[in-house]
C-alpha positions in Angstrom: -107.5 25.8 98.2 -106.3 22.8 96.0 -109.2 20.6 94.9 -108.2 17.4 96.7 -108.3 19.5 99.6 -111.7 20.7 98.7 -112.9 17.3 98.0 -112.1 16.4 101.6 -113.9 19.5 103.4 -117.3 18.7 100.5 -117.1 15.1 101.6 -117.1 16.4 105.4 -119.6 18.0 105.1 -121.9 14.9 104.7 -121.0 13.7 107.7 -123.4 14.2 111.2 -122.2 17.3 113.2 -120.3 15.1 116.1 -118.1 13.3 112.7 -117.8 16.4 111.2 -116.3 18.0 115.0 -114.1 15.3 115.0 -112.8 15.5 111.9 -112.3 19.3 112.1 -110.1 18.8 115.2 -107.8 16.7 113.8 -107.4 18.5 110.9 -107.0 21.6 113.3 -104.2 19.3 115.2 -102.1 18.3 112.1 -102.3 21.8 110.4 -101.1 23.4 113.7 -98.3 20.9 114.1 -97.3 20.5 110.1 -94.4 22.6 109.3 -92.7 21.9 112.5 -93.1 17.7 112.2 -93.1 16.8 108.6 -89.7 17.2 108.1 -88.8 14.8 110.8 -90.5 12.1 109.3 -88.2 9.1 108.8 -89.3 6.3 106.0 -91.0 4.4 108.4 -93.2 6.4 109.6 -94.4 8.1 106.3 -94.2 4.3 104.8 -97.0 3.8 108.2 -98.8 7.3 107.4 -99.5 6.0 104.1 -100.5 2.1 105.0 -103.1 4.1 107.6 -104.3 6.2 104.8 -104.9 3.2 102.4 -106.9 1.4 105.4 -109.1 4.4 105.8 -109.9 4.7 101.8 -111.0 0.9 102.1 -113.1 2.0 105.2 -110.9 -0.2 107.3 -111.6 1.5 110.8 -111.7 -0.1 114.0 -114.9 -0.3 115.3 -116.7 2.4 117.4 -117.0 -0.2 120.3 -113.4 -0.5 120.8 -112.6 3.0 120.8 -115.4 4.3 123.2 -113.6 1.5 125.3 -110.6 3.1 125.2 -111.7 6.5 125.9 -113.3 5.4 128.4 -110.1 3.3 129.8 -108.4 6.4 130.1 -111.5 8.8 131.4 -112.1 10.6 128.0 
């Protein structure tokens, strides 16, 4: 395991249970998907990747509010 990678799953590991079951799943999602989709990836959507990445490291997330709206908008 590289140690960036290992940094990640320690920091998860501080986070409650439901965080740390949401996290997991989309880690699950992109490690399942990764070889066949990275490749693909045009400019502009790795340039976007890496604009989303910056927001989350300045804890730019939007709030919980909006997104239990929006699951429950479409019945999640």
């Amino acid at each position: 395991m590289t140690k960036i990678l290992d940094r990640a799953i320690a920091k998860a590991r501080t986070l409650s249970e439901e965080d740390q079951d949401a996290l997991g799943a989309v880690l699950l999602s992109l490690a399942e998907e990764w070889p066949s989709h990275v490749d693909d990836l045009d400019e502009e959507t790795r340039a976007a990747i890496r604009e989303g990445l910056a927001q989350a490291k300045r804890g730019e997330f939007v709030p919980e509010q909006d997104i239990q709206a929006l699951w429950k908008r479409y019945g999640l």
